[in-house]
Residue, then its C-alpha position, 0 to 999 in steps of 0.5 A: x459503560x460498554x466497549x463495542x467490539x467489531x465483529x470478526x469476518x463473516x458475521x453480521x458486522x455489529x459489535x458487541x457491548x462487553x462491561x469496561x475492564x477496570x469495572x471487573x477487575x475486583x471480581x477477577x483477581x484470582x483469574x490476574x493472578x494466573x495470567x500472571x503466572x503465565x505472562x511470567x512464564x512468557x519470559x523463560x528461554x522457551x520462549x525467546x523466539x517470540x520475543x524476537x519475533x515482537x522485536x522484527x515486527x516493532x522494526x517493521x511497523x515503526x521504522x519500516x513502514x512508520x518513517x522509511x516507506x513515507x521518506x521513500x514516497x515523499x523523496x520520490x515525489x520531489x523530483x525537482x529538488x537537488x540529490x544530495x549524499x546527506x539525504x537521499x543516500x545518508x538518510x535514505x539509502x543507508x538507513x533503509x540497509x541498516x533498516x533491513x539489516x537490523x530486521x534480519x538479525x532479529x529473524x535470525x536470532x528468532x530461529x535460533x531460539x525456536x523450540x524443535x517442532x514448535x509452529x513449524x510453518x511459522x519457522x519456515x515462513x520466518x526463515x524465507x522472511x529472514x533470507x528476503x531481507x538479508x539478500x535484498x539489503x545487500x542489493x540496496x547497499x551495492x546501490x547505496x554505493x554507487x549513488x554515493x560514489x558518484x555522486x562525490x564525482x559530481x560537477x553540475x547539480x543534480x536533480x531527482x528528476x534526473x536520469x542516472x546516466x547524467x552522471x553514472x556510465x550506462x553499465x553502472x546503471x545496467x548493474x544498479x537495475x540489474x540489482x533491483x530485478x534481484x531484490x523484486x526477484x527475492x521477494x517474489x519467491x515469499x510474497x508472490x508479487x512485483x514489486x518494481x513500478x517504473x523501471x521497465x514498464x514505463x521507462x527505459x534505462x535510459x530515461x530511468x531518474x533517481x526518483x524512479x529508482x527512490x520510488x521503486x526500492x520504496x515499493x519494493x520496501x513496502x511490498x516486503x513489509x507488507x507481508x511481513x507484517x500480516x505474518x507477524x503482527x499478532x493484533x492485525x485482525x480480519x474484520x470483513x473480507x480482505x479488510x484487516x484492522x488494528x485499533x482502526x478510526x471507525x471512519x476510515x473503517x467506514x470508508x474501507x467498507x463502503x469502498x469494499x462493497x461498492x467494488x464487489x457491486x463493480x466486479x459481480x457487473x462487470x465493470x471490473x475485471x477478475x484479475x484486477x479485483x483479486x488482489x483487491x485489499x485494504x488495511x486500517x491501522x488507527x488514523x491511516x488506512x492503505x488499499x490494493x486497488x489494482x494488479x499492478x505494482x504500485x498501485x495503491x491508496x494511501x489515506x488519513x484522517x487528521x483535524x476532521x477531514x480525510x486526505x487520500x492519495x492515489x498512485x497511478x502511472x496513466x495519467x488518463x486515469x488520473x484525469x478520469x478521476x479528477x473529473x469525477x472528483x469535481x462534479x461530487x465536490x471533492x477537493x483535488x489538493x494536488x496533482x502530479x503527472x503520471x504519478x498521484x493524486x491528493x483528494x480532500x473532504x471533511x470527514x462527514x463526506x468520506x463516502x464521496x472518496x470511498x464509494x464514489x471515486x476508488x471502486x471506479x479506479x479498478x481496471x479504469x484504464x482498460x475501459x478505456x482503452x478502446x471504445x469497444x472495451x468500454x462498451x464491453x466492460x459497461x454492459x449493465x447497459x446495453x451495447x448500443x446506450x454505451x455507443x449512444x453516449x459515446x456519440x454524444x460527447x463526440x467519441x472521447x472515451x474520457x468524457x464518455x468514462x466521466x458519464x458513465x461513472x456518474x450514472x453508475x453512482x446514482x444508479x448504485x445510490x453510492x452518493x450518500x453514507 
C-alpha cells in the first residue's frame, strides 16, 4: 500500500508512491526513538514561542477563520432579518473583540519568550501581526459599543438592511467609518491590501447599512487572518503557483489547478489585465478552497465540497458581472442555487463536473467588468480576434455588450477546450 504525495511547486505536478508508516515502523525504532528525544526537547522553555506561536494560529484557523468569518458572511447576507443585541453585537461583535484579543495576547506571550537572535524576521513579522490585532480589536470594540448603546435606544425594529443613521446621529456614524478606515489603515501596513468593501466605494455614509458594516469588519477579519495564517501555519504548503494546499480534497485540488491555468491562458491573451491577474491566488484546506480572482477588496470565491456535489459562491459588488456569469452558467448547465443583487452568487454541479465552475466561469470573472465597460474595451481587451469580429458581433446582438460578453465567453471555452476535465 502507497500514499501518493503532491509534488511541490515547479515540478512536473506527479506524486510520488512512498510505502505507508505503520509498514516501516519495525524497522525504524531507533530512528523513533530519537525523534522522540528531540519532540521532547521541543517541550523545554527554549522553545515556548512556538508553542505560542501553534496556540495563535489554532485561534485563527478554528475560531477566526473556522466560525467568526462564516457568521460574518452569513449576518452580512441576511439583510432583511431583524438587528438585535444577543446576535449581531453579543455573538458577532464581541466575540470577534475577544477573538482578536485572545490572539494578541498569544503573539505577545510568543515574543516574550523568543530566544535572542532566533528567526529574527519572524519575530518582526509576529510583532507587526501582534500590534495588527491589538489596535484593530480596540476599534471593533468602540464599534461594538455604539451598535450596542443605540440599539438599547431603539423604538422601531431595526433591519440589517437598514442604514446606521436610522437610529445612530450622523457623526456617530462618521466616527464608527472613521474607525473602520483604522482598522483597513493597520492592517495595510503588514498585508498591503484593502480590506473595506462597501464603504466609500459603493455607498456613502448616508446609505452605509448594518450589513455593510458586518460585511466590512468580516472582510477586514479575513484579510488579517489570511495572512496570518500563510505566516504561521507550518502545514500550508506551495503546491503550484500561488496555490497553497493543506490535506486538500483532490477535486478541489482539480479545480483550483484547472482554474489557475485556464487564468494564466486569459492573462498571456489579454483578456485579462495585469494588475488584476497578480493578486490572483488560491488556497485548499481539506473540503474548502478560497480564490483571490480580482484586485478588488473582496472579491473572492468560496467553495466546498459536500454530499458529492461542489457548491461555489462568488462575491461581486457589479451586478452586471454577475449577469454575465449567470448567463454563462446556464448555457454550460450549471445550476445557479442563488442570487443576491450586487452581492453573490451560488453555482451547483455534482463533483464530476467541477471544470464547468473552475475553467469555465471563475477565469472569465477577472477583469470582467472592464471588458465591459465600454464597447471599445471590449474590443481591446478580446483581441485574440481581430478588432472588427469583435465589432461584427457586437452588432449582431445589437450593441449589448452583456450579450456580446456571454458570446465571446462561450467562443473562448470552445476555443481553449476548457469544457471538459
Amino acid at each position: 500500500m502507497a500514499i501518493l504525495v503532491p509534488a511541490t511547486s515547479g515540478s512536473d505536478n506527479k506524486g510520488v508512491a512512498i510505502p505507508i508508516l505503520w509498514t516501516l515502523i519495525p524497522a525504524m525504532a531507533p530512528i523513533i526513538a530519537v525523534i522522540g528525544i528531540v519532540a521532547f526537547d521541543a517541550t523545554n522553555s527554549t522553545n515556548d514561542y512556538k508553542r505560542k506561536l501553534l496556540e495563535a494560529y489554532k485561534l485563527i484557523e478554528e475560531e477566526g477563520l473556522g466560525k467568526l468569518e462564516p457568521l460574518g458572511r452569513e449576518y452580512a447576507s441576511a439583510k432583511y432579518a431583524r438587528v438585535s443585541i444577543d446576535t449581531d453585537v453579543k455573538l458577532f461583535y464581541r466575540r470577534l473583540v475577544k477573538f482578536y484579543n485572545d490572539v494578541s495576547k498569544s503573539l505577545d506571550l510568543a515574543m516574550s519568550k523568543w530566544p535572542r537572535d532566533k528567526d529574527v524576521a519572524l519575530y518582526v513579522t509576529v510583532s507587526r501581526l501582534w500590534s495588527a490585532f491589538t489596535l484593530s480589536s480596540i476599534d471593533i470594540d468602540y464599534i461594538s459599543m455604539i451598535l450596542e448603546q443605540y440599539l438599547t435606544r431603539a423604538t422601531i425594529p431595526v433591519f440589517r438592511k437598514d442604514p446606521l443613521i436610522k437610529i445612530i446621529p450622523r457623526d456617530i456614524v462618521e466616527a464608527i467609518a472613521e474607525k473602520l478606515v483604522n482598522i483597513e489603515w493597520e492592517q495595510m501596513r503588514i498585508t498591503n491590501k484593502k480590506c473595506i468593501w462597501i464603504f466609500g466605494k459603493v455607498e456613502n455614509i448616508d446609505n452605509y447599512t448594518f450589513a455593510g458594516l458586518i460585511n466590512d469588519v468580516t472582510a477586514c477579519t479575513h484579510t488579517l487572518l489570511d495572512y496570518a495564517r500563510m505566516t504561521l501555519d507550518p502545514e500550508l504548503k506551495e503546491f503550484y503557483r500561488e496555490i497553497y494546499v493543506k490535506r486538500p480534497n483532490s477535486t478541489l485540488l482539480e479545480g483550483a489547478l484547472g482554474w489557475r491555468i485556464a487564468l494564466t491562458k486569459l492573462w498571456e491573451l489579454g483578456v485579462v489585465e495585469d494588475s488584476d491577474y497578480a493578486p490572483t491566488r488560491a488556497i485548499v484546506i481539506e473540503n474548502r478552497a478560497e480564490l483571490v480572482v480580482g484586485s478588488s477588496p473582496g472579491h473572492t470565491v468560496h467553495a466546498e465540497i459536500s454530499d458529492n456535489n461542489v457548491v461555489v459562491t462568488y462575491y461581486d459588488k457589479d451586478e452586471d458581472v454577475h449577469r454575465v456569469l449567470m448567463a454563462v452558467a446556464e448555457k454550460l448547465g450549471v445550476n445557479v442555487v442563488k442570487h443576491e443583487e450586487k452581492e453573490y452568487t451560488t453555482f451547483s454541479v455534482p463533483a464530476n463536473k467541477y471544470y464547468l465552475i473552475f475553467k469555465c466561469i471563475l477565469p472569465f470573472a477577472t477583469s470582467l467588468d472592464i471588458r465591459i465597460s465600454y464597447l471599445d474595451t471590449q474590443r481591446r481587451m478580446w483581441g485574440v480576434l481581430s478588432v472588427e469580429d469583435v465589432r461584427n458581433i457586437q452588432m449582431r446582438y445589437n450593441y449589448n455588450i452583456i450579450d456580446t460578453e456571454v458570446h465571446l465567453i462561450l467562443d473562448a471555452i470552445k476555443t481553449l477546450k476548457l469544457d471538459r476535465a
